[in-house]
C-alpha positions in Angstrom: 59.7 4.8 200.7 62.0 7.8 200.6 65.3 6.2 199.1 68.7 8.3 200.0 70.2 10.1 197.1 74.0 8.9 196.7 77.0 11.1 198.8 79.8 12.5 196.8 83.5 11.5 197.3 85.4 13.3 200.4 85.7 16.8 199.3 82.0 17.1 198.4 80.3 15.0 200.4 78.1 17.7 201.5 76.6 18.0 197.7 73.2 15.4 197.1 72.4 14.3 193.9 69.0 13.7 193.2 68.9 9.3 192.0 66.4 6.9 191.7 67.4 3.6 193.6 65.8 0.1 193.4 65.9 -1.8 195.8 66.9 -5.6 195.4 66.0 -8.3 198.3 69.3 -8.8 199.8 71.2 -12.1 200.0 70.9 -14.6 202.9 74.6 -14.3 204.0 75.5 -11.7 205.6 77.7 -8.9 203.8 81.3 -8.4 205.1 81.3 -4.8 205.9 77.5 -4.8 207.7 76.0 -3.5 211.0 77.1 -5.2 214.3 75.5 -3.6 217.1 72.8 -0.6 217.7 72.0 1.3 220.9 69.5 3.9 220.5 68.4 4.2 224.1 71.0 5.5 225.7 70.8 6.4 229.6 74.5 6.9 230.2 77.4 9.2 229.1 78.1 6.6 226.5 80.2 8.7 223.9 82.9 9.4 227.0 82.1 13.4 226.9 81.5 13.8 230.5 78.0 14.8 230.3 74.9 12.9 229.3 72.9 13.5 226.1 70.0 11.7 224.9 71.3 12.8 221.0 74.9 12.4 221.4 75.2 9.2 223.3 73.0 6.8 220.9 75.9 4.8 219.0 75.5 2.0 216.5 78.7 -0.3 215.3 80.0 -1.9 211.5 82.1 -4.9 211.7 84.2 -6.1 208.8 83.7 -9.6 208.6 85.1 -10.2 205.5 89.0 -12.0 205.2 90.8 -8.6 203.7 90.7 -5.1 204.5 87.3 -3.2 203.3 87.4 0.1 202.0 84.7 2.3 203.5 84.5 4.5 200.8 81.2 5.5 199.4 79.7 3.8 203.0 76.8 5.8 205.0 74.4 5.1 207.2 70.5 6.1 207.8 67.8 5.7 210.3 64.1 4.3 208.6 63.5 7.9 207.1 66.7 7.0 204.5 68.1 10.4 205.3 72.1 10.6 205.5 73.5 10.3 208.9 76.9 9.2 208.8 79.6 8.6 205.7 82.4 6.6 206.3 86.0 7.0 204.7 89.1 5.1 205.5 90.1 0.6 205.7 88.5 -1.6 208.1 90.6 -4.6 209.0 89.3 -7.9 209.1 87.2 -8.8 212.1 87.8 -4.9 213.4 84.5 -2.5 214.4 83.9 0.6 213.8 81.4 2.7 216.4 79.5 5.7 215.3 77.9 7.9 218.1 74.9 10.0 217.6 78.3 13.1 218.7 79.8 11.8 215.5 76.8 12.1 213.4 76.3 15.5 214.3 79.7 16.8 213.5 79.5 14.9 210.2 76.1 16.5 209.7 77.7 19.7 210.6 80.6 19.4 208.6 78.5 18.9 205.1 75.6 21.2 205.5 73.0 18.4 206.6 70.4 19.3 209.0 71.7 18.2 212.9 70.0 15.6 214.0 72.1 12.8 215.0 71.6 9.4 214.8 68.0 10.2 215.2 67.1 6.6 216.2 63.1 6.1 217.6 63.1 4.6 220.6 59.6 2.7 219.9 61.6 1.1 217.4 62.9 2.1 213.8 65.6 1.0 211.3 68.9 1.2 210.9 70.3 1.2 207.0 73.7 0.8 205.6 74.1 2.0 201.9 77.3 2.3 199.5 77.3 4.5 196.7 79.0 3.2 193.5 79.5 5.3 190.5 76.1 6.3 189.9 74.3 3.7 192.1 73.4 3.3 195.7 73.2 -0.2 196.7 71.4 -1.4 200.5 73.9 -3.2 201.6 72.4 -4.0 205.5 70.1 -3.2 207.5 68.0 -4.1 210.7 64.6 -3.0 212.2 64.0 -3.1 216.0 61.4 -3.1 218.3 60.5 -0.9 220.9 61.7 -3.6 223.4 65.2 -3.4 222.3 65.2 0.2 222.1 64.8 0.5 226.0 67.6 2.5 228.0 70.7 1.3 227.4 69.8 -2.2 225.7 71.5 -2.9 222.7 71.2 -5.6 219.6 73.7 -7.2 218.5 74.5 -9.4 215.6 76.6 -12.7 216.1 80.2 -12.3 214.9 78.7 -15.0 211.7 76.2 -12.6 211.2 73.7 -14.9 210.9 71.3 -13.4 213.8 70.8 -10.4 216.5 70.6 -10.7 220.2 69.5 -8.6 223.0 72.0 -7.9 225.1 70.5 -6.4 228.1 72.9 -7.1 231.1 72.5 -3.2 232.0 68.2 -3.2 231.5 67.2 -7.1 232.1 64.4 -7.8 230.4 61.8 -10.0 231.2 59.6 -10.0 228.2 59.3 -13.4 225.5 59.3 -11.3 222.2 62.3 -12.2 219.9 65.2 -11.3 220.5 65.3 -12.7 224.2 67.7 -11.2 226.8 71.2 -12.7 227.3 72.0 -10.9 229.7 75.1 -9.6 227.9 76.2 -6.2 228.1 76.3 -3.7 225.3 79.8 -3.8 224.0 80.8 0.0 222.0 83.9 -0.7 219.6 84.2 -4.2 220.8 83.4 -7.7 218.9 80.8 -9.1 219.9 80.9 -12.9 221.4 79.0 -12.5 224.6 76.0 -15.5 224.7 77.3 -17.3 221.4 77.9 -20.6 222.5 81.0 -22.2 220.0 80.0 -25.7 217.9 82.2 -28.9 218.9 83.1 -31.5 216.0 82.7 -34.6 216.3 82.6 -37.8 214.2 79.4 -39.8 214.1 80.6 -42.4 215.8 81.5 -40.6 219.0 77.9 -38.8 218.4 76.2 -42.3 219.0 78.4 -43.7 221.6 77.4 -40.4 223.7 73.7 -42.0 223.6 74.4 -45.1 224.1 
């Protein structure tokens, strides 16, 4: 695999150094700052610019689930190919998102000498990766591989706010189909949190457990 070379700081982030990276299987539990929600078949004006654009209008989301501001420094984001599509700079508050439209990837690309592709996200499926650079490292921190099935026009996946698992969410393109994720029939929610078709546990006591079945 073709492993991203690390992004300089702000004021050089167009500059690529060449790095070796080794990959290391990541945790169960999901990272605070980690993807939330992908669209990459996009059939509507979704970036707001008036005009539709099969390029501009794919968008993918980060959520900081973590309890304290995350810095987003040293943040980017690739398709499967591991080239660099969008860095990220500024905080993320707790619980806030952050959407990134395939528009937005091409003015950073512009901005910092990459070539201009966008989001460039295959819509027979692909992957979605989020790296941090460190120093002299580049760590995966997330990532997630869809199908082709959830890559049809305007579906998106989404991750539960836990982060435990994706869902379809598929309220504007029902699908029909029994490969995972199912539909929920929950639309695709850009810059939102996502809580559509998570059902929330009740407690309760083992003795009110049993006298239910009784």
């Amino acid at each position: 695999m073709r492993l991203p070379r690390p992004l300089l700081p702000a004021l050089a982030q167009s500059v690529l150094l060449a790095l070796s990276v080794t990959l290391v299987p990541r945790a169960s539990a999901a990272p605070d700052v980690r993807l939330s929600e992908i669209l990459a078949g996009p059939a509507r004006d979704w970036d707001g610019s008036g005009a539709f654009s099969s390029r501009d209008d794919e968008w993918i989301e980060i959520v900081n689930g973590g309890a304290a501001p995350a810095d987003l420094a040293g943040y980017f984001v690739t398709d499967g190919d591991s080239t660099p599509r969008y860095a990220f700079t500024g905080t993320l508050a707790p619980g806030a998102v952050l959407l990134v439209t395939g528009a937005m990837s091409v003015g950073w690309e512009r901005a910092t000498g990459h070539p201009v592709f966008g989001l460039s996200l295959g819509n027979t499926g692909d992957q979605v990766l989020l790296w941090k650079v460190t120093g002299s490292d580049t760590a995966l921190v997330d990532g997630y591989a869809y199908r082709s099935h959830e890559a049809a026009s305007d579906r998106a996946v989404g991750r539960t706010p836990d982060g435990t698992e994706w869902k379809l969410e598929d309220q504007l393109n029902p699908y029909a189909g029994s490969t995972q994720p199912v539909g929920t029939g929950c639309p695709p929610t850009p810059g939102v949190a996502n809580s559509c078709g998570v059902t929330p546990a009740r407690q309760a006591t083992w003795g009110r457990v049993k006298a239910h079945w009784r």
